[in-house]
Structures are given as structure tokens and as C-alpha cells.
Backbone as a ProteinNet text record, in pm:
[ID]
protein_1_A
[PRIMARY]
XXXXXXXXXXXXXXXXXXXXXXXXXXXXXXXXXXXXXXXXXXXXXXXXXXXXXXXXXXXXXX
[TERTIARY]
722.5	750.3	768.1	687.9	708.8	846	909	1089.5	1156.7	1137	1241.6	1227.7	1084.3	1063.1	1111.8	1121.9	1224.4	1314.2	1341.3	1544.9	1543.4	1495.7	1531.6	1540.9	1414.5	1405.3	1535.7	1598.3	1723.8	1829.1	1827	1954.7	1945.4	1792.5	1814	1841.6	1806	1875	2010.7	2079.2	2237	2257.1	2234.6	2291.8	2262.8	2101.2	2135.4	2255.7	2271.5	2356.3	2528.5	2594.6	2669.6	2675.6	2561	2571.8	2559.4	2501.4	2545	2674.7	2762.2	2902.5	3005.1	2995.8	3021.2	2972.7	2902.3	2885	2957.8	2926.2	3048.9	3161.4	3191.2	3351.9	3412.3	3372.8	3399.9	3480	3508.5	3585.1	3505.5	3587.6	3528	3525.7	3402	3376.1	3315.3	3464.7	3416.4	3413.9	3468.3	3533	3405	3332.8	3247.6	3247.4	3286.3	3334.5	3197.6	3055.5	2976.2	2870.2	2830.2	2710.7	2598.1	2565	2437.7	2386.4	2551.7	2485.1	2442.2	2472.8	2425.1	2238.3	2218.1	2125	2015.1	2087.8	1992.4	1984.6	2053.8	2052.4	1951.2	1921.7	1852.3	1755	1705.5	1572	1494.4	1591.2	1532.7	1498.7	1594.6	1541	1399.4	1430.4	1296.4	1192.3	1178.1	1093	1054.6	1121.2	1051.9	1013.7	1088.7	1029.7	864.4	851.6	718.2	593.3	678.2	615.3	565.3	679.2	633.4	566.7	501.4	464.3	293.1	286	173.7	75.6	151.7	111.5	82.6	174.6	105.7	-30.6	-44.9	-144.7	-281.7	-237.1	-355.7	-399.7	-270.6	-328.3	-405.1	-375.2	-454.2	-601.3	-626.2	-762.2	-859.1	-777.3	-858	-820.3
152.7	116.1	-34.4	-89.3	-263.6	-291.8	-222.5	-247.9	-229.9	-135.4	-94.2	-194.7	-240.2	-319	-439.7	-520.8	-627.4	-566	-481.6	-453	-449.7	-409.2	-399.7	-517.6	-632.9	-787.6	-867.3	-778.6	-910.9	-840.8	-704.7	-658.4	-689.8	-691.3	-777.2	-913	-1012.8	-1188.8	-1166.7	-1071.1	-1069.2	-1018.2	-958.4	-941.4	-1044.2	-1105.8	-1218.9	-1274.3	-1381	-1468.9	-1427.4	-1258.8	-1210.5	-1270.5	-1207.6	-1235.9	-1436.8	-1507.6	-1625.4	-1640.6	-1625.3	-1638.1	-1542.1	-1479.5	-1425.3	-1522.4	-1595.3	-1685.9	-1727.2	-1864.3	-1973.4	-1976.7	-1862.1	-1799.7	-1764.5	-1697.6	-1674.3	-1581.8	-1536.3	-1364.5	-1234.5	-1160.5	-1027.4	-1059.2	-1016.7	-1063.8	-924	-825	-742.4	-633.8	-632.6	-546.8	-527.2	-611.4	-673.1	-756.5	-733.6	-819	-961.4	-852.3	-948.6	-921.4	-1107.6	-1104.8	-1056.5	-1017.1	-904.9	-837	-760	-616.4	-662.6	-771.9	-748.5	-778.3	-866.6	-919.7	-792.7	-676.3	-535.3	-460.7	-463.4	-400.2	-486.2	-610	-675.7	-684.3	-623.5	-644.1	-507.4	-443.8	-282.9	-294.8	-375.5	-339	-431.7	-525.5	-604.5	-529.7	-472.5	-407.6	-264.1	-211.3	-82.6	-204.6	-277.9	-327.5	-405.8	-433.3	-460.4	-377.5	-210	-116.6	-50.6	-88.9	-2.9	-104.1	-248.8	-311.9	-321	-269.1	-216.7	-113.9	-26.2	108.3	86.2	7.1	-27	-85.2	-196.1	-212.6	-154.8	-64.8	60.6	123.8	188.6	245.5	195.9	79	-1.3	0.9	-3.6	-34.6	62	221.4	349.3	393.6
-2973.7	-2836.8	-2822.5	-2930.6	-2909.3	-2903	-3061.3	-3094.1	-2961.2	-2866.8	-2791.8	-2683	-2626.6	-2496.8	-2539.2	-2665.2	-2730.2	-2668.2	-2736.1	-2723.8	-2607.9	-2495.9	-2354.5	-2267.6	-2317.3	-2294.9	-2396	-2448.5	-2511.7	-2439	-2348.2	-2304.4	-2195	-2079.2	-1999.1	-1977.4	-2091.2	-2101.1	-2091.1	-2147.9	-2186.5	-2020.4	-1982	-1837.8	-1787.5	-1772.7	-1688.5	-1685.8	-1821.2	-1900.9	-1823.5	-1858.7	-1738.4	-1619.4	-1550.9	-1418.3	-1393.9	-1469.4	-1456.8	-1496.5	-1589.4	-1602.8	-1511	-1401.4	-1332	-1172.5	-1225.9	-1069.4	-1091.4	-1211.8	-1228.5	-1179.3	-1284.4	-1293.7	-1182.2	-1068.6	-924.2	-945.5	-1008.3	-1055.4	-1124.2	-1138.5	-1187.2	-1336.2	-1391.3	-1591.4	-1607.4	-1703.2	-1792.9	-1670.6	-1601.6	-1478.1	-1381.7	-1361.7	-1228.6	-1166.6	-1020.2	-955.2	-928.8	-896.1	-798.3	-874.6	-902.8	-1042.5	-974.8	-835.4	-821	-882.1	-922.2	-1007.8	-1103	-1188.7	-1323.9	-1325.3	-1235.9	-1211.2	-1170.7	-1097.8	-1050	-1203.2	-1303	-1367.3	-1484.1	-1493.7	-1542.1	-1524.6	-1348.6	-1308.9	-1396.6	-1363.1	-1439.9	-1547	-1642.7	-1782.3	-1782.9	-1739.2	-1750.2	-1744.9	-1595.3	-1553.8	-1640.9	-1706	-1803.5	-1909.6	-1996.1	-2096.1	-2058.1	-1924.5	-1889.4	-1902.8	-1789.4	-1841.8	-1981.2	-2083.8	-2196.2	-2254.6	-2249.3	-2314.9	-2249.3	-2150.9	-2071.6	-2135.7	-2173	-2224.7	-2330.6	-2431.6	-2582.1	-2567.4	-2503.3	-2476.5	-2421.7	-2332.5	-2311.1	-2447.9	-2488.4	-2623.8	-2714.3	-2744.2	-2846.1	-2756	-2661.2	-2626.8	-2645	-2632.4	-2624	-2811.4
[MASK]
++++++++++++++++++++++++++++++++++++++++++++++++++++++++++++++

């Protein structure tokens, strides 16, 4: 579960990173118009990779 909450914290940076080159840029990058989304879709991954890094941690305690 550690590997994957990484992988989910380097797929949410890469959206950020998107949705900042999608401000700049003031156009659609990679057929999105409005760097919001990438930024909603970044909050998510964050947010499970938080969760599953939660749970490892439970486990280890019990």
C-alpha cells in the first residue's frame, strides 16, 4: 500500500504541474480547457494517497 500512495502522490504533483501550465498558458493543455479540473482531480488523489498511508500506519500499530 506504501508503493501505490507514492504512485498516487507523484500522479497528483503531475496534475498539479498541468493545471499550473494550463493557467499560464490561458488555453486548453491536453484537451482541458480550465486548470480547475486538474487541480479537483489532484485533490483526490492526494486525498486517498493520505488515506492509504493512514491505514498502513494503523496496521503497523495493531
Amino acid at each position: 500500500m506504501k508503493i501505490i500512495s507514492s504512485i498516487l502522490v507523484i500522479i497528483g504533483a503531475i496534475l498539479m504541474l498541468f493545471g499550473f501550465i494550463t493557467f499560464l498558458k490561458g488555453s486548453a493543455f491536453l484537451g482541458v480547457g480550465y486548470p480547475v479540473n486538474y487541480f479537483h482531480a489532484a485533490t483526490s488523489a492526494m486525498l486517498l494517497a493520505i488515506c492509504l498511508k493512514v491505514v498502513c500506519e494503523c496496521e503497523k500499530k495493531e
